[in-house]
NUVO-891313 format. One record per residue (C-alpha): x, y, z. Coordinates in pm, whole numbers, padded with zeros to 5 digits, always signed. Layout:
% residues N
XYZ
...
//
This chain:
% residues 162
+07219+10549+11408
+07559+10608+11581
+07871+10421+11497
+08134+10377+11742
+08488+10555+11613
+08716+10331+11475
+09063+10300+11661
+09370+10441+11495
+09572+10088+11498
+09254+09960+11354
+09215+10294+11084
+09644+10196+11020
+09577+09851+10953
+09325+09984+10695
+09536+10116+10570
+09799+09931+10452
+09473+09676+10316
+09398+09952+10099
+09753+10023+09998
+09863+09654+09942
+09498+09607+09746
+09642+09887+09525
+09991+09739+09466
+09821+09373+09429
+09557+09551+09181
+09792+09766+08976
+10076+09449+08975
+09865+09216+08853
+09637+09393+08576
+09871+09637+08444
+10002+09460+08134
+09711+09308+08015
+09513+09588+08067
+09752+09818+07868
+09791+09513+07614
+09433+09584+07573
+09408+09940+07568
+09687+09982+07243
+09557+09642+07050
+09199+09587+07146
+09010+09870+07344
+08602+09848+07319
+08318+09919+07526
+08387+09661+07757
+08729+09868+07860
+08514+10185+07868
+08256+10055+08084
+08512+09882+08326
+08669+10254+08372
+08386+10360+08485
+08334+10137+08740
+08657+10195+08843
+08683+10577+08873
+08319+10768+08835
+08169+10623+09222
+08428+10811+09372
+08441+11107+09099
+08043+11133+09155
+08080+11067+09549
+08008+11484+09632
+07662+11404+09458
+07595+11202+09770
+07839+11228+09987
+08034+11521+10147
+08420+11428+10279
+08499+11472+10620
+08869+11593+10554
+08966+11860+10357
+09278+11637+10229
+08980+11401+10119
+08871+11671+09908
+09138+11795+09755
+09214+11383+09607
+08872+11441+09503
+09021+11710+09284
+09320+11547+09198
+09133+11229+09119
+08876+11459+08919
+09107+11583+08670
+09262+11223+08593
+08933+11136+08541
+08923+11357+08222
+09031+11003+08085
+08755+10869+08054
+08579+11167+07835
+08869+11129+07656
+08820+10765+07602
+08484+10815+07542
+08509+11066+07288
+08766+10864+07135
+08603+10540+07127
+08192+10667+07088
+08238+10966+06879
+08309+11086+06513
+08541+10982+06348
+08793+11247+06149
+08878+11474+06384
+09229+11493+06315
+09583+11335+06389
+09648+11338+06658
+09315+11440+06799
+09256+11641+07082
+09103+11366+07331
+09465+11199+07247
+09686+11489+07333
+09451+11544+07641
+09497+11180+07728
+09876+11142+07679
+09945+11487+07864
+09780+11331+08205
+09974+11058+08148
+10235+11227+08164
+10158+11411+08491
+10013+11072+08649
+10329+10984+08884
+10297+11267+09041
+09919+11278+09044
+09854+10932+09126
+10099+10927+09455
+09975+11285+09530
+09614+11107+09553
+09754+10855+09723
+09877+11019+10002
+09590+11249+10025
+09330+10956+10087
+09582+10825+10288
+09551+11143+10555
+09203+11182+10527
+09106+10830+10606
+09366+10862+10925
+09230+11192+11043
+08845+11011+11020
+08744+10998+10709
+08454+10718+10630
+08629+10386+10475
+08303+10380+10150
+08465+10737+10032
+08865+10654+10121
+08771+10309+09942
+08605+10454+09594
+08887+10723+09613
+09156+10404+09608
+08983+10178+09353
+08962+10514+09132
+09335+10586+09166
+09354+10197+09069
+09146+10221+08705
+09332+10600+08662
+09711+10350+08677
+09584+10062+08486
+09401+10296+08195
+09479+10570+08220
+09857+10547+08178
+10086+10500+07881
+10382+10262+07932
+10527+10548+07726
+10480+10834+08020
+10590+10571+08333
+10593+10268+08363
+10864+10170+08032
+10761+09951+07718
+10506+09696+07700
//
């Protein structure tokens, strides 16, 4: 099966889709979703994390990028996505471990580094889906950079109080 190229306007106007559904995404969920993460986080957050950020995390399994700027926000997006362990850990395993615990330090410590990170990803995806990368990878890569902002990120480390 061959598919025809897409055009660059048509790869630009993409783009700014993909960007905007970020902005839109990130404007709109950010407080509740950090609302829920400090009073109320459960299973239900866990699992929504990970259908945020693991399809593009797991995407090598399946899929190999086209761009090498592709794969190195697969990296990026990779290491922010030592969240989720760290959610995991902190939400399915034992209790005790200590205060604060590691999987909080860990946690708080990418949040910290997450506006350079997140941008950094940004822009990455950004070049490899202009240079021809395939829209289901540059896609994943964008919807993981938006569950990284919305849990992964302490109104502490960016984005001011809640």
């Amino acid at each position: 099966m061959h598919h025809e190229p897409i055009s660059r306007p048509t790869r630009l106007t993409l783009l700014a889709v993909l960007i905007g559904g970020y902005v839109v995404g990130v404007g709109v969920f950010f407080r509740p979703v950090q609302l829920r993460v400090w009073n109320d986080f459960g299973l239900a957050d866990l699992l929504i994390m990970g259908v945020l950020i693991l399809p593009f995390i797991c995407m090598p399994l399946v899929a190999r990028a086209g761009h090498r700027a592709t794969r190195w926000a697969w990296g990026v997006c990779t290491v922010m996505a030592l969240d989720v362990v760290c959610f995991a850990v902190a939400e399915l395993g034992p209790l005790g471990s200590g205060h604060p615990s590691l999987e909080s330090l860990v946690s708080y410590f990418l949040a910290l580094a997450k506006p350079v990170l997140v941008p950094v990803g940004l822009i990455l995806l950004s070049v490899g889906w202009i240079k021809g990368e395939r829209i289901a990878i540059v896609a994943t890569g964008f919807l993981c950079l938006v569950g990284e902002t919305l849990y992964g990120t302490y109104p502490t480390a960016w984005w001011g109080p809640v």
